[in-house]
C-alpha positions as CSV (number, residue, x, y, z in Angstrom):
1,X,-12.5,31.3,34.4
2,X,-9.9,31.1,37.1
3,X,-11.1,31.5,40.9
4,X,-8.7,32.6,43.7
5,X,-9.3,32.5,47.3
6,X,-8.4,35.8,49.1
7,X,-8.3,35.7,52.6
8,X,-9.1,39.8,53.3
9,X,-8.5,39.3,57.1
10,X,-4.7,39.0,56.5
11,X,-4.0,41.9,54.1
12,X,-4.1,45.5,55.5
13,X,-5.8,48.6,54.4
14,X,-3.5,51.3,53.5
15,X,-4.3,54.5,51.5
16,X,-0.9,54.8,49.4
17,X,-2.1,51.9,46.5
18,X,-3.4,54.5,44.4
19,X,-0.6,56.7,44.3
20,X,2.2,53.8,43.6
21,X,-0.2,53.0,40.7
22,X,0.3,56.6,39.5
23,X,4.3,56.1,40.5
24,X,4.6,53.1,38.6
25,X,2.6,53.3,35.4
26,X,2.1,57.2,35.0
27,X,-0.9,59.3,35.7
28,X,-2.7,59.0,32.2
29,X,-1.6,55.0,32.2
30,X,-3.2,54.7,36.0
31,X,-6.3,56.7,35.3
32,X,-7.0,54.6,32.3
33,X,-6.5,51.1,34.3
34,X,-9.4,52.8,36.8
35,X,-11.1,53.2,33.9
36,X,-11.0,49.7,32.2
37,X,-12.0,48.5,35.7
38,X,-15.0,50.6,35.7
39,X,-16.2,49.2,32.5
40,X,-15.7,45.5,33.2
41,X,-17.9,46.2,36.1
42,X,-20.7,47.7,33.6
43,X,-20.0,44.8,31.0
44,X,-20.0,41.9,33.6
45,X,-20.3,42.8,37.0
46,X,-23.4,43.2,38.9
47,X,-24.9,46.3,40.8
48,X,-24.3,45.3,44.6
49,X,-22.6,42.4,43.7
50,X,-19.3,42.8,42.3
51,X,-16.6,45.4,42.5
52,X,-13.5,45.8,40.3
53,X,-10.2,44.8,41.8
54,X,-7.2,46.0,40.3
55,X,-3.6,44.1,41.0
56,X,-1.2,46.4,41.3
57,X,2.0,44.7,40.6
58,X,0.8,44.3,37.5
59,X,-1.9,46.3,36.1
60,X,-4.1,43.3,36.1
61,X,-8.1,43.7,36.4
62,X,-10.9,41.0,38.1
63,X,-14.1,41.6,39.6
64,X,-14.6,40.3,43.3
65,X,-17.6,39.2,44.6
66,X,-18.7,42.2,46.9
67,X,-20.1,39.5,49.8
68,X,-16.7,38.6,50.1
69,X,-15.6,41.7,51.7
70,X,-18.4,41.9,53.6
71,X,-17.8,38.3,54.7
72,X,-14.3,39.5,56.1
73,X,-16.0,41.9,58.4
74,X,-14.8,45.5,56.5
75,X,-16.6,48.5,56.9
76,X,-17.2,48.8,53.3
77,X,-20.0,51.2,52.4
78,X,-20.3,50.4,49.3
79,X,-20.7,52.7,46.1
80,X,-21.2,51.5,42.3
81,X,-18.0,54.1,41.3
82,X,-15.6,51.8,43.8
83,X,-12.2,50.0,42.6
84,X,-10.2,47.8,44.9
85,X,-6.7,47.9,44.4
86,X,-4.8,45.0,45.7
87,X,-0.9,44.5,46.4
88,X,-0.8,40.7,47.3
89,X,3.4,41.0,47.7
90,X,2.4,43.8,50.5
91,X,-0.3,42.3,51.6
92,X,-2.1,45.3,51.8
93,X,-5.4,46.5,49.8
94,X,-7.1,50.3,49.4
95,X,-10.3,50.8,48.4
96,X,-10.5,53.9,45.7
97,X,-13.6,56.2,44.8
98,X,-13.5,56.6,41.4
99,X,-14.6,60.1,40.0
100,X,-16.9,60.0,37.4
């Protein structure tokens, strides 16, 4: 398994991730990625220890180790329904609420 360093402190949080996801792959398509994320959480992640990040130049899914963002210094009040999306050409990242 490949690990990759990210360095949260330089990318920005912006609320507009989500809806270039829906932009680019269509609302069904985007919903569905959330939803793949989701369940790589339940099938390998841990509860208060990983959340799902989601790369969205490419539809790509990971899990990220949750003490990494708290490492960086975010307010992140973390919930078990939460998705990270992550633009690394923007530099930018949103953190999503997933409905159940």
């Amino acid at each position: 398994m490949k690990t990759i360093q990210i360095e949260f402190s330089k990318y920005e949080s912006v609320n507009f991730l989500w809806s270039e996801l829906i932009e680019a792959y269509g609302f069904e398509r985007a919903r569905k990625i959330i939803s793949q994320a989701m369940d790589l959480q339940k099938m390998h992640g841990t509860k208060n220890g990983t959340m799902p990040i989601i790369f969205s130049g490419t539809g790509g899914l990971a899990l990220i180790p949750i003490k990494l963002l708290l490492k960086e210094d975010f307010k992140v009040n973390y919930k078990d329904n939460q998705v990270l999306i992550f633009n690394l050409k923007r530099k930018s990242f949103q953190i999503l609420n997933e409905a159940n």
